[in-house]
C-alpha positions as CSV (number, residue, x, y, z in Angstrom):
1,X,16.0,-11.9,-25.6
2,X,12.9,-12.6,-22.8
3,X,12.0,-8.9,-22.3
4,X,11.9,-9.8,-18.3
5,X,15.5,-10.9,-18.7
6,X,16.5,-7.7,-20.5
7,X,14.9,-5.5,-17.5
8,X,17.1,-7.2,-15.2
9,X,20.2,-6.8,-16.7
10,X,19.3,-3.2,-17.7
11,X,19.1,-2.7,-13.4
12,X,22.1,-4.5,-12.4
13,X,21.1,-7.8,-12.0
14,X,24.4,-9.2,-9.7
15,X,26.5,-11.7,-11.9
16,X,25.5,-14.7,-10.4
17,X,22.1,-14.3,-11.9
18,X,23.5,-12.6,-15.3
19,X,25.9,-15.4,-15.5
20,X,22.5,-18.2,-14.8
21,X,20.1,-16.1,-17.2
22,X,20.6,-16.2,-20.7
23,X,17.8,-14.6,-21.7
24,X,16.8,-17.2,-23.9
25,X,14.2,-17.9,-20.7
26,X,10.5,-18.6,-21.1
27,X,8.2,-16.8,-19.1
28,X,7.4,-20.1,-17.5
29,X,11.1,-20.6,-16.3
30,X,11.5,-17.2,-15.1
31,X,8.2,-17.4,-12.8
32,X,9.5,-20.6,-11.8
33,X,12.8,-19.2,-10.7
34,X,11.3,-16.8,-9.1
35,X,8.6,-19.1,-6.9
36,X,11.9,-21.3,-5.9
37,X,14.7,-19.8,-5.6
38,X,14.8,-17.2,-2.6
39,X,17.7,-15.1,-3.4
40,X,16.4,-14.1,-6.7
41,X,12.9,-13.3,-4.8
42,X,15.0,-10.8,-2.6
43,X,16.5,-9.1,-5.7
44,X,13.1,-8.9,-7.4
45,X,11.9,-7.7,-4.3
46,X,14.4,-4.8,-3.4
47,X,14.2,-3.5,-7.0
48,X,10.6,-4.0,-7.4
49,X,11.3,-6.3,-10.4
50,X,10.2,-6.9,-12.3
51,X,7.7,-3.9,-13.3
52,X,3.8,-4.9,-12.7
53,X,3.1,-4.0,-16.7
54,X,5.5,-7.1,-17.6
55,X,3.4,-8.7,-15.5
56,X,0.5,-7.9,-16.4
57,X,1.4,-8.7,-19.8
58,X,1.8,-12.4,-19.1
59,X,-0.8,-12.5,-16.3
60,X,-1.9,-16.0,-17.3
61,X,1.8,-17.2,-16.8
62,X,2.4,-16.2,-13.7
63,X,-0.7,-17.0,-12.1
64,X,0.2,-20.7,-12.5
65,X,3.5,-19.8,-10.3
66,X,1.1,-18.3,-8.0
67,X,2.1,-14.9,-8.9
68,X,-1.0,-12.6,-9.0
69,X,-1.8,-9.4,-10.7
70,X,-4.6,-7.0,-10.2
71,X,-6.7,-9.9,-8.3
72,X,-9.8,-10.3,-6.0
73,X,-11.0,-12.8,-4.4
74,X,-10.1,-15.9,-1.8
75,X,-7.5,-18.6,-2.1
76,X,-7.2,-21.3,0.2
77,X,-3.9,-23.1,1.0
78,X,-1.3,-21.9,-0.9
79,X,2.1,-22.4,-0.4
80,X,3.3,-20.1,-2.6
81,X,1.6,-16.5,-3.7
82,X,2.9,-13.0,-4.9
83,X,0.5,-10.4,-5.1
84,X,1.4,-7.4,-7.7
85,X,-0.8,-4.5,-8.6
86,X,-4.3,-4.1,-7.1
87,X,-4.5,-7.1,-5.1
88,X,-7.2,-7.5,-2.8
89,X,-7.7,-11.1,-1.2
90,X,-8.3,-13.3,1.4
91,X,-5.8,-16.0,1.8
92,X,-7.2,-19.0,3.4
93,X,-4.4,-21.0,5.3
94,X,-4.4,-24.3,7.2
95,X,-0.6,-25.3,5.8
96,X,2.7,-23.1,5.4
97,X,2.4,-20.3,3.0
98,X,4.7,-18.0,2.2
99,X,3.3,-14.8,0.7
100,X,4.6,-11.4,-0.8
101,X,2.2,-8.4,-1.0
102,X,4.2,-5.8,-3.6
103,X,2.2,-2.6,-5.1
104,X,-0.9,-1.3,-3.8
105,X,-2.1,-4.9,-3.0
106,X,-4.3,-5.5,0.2
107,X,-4.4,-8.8,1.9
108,X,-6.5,-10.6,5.1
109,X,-4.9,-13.8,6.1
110,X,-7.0,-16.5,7.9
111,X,-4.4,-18.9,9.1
112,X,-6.6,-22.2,11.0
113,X,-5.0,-24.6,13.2
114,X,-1.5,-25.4,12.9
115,X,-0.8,-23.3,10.3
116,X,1.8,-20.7,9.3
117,X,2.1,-17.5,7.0
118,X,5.0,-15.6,6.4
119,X,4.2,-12.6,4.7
120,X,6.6,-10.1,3.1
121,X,5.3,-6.5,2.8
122,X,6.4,-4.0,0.1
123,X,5.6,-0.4,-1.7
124,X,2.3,0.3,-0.4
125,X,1.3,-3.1,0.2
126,X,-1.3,-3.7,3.8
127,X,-2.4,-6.5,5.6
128,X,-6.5,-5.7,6.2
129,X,-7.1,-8.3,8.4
130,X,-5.6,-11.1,10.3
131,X,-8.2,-13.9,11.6
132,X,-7.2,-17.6,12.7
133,X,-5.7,-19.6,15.8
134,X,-2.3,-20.2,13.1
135,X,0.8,-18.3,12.9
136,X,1.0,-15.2,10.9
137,X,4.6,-13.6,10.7
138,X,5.2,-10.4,9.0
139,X,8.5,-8.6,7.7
140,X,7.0,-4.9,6.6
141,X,10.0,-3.6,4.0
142,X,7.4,-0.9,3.6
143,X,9.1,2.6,3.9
């Protein structure tokens, strides 16, 4: 059984998603799940799931689902990025991104012109800067 797969079960993944997952999942299907499908995001999310040293341990995998560990650096016009570990990064916007900053990661957000970023803060997560004429929208689930 996918090691991620077993992590959720072990916390009480709800059955919908035990029921969809049968842990014969690739890493590769469960990033994708996770980039698409929004109410899996939010129980990821509110457990802090899964834990950043799974991640880490397919780090290549998930950063071509745009889901980041331990990174530095810019990235313009995403649509899609989570940030895990010790992010810190400018994200460079002039579409729709949606972003979520889990960990310790830091983040500035230029958003140009008609663009929009909704950003979902966790943990110990911060927004460093905020530049641009665009949108930025923030939902801080810090506490």
């Amino acid at each position: 059984m996918n090691k991620i797969v077993q992590a959720a079960r072990n916390i009480g993944v709800c059955e919908r998603w035990t029921r969809k997952l049968t842990g014969e999942e690739t890493d590769e299907q469960l990033f994708d799940l996770y980039r698409k499908e929004g109410q899996f995001q939010e129980f990821c999310d509110k457990h802090r799931f899964p834990p950043v040293e799974l991640l880490r341990a397919s780090r290549e995998t998930a950063e071509r689902y745009g889901i980041l560990v331990d990174k530095t650096g810019e990235i313009k016009d995403p649509d899609f990025l989570a940030l895990y570990g010790d992010c810190c990064l400018t994200v460079v916007s002039t579409v729709y991104t949606r972003l979520i900053v889990n960990g310790n990661s830091r983040v500035r957000i230029r958003a140009e012109g008609m663009a929009r970023v909704d950003v979902d803060l966790y943990d110990r997560a911060r927004i460093i800067g905020r530049e641009g004429t665009g949108k930025i929208v923030v939902c801080d689930h810090v506490k």
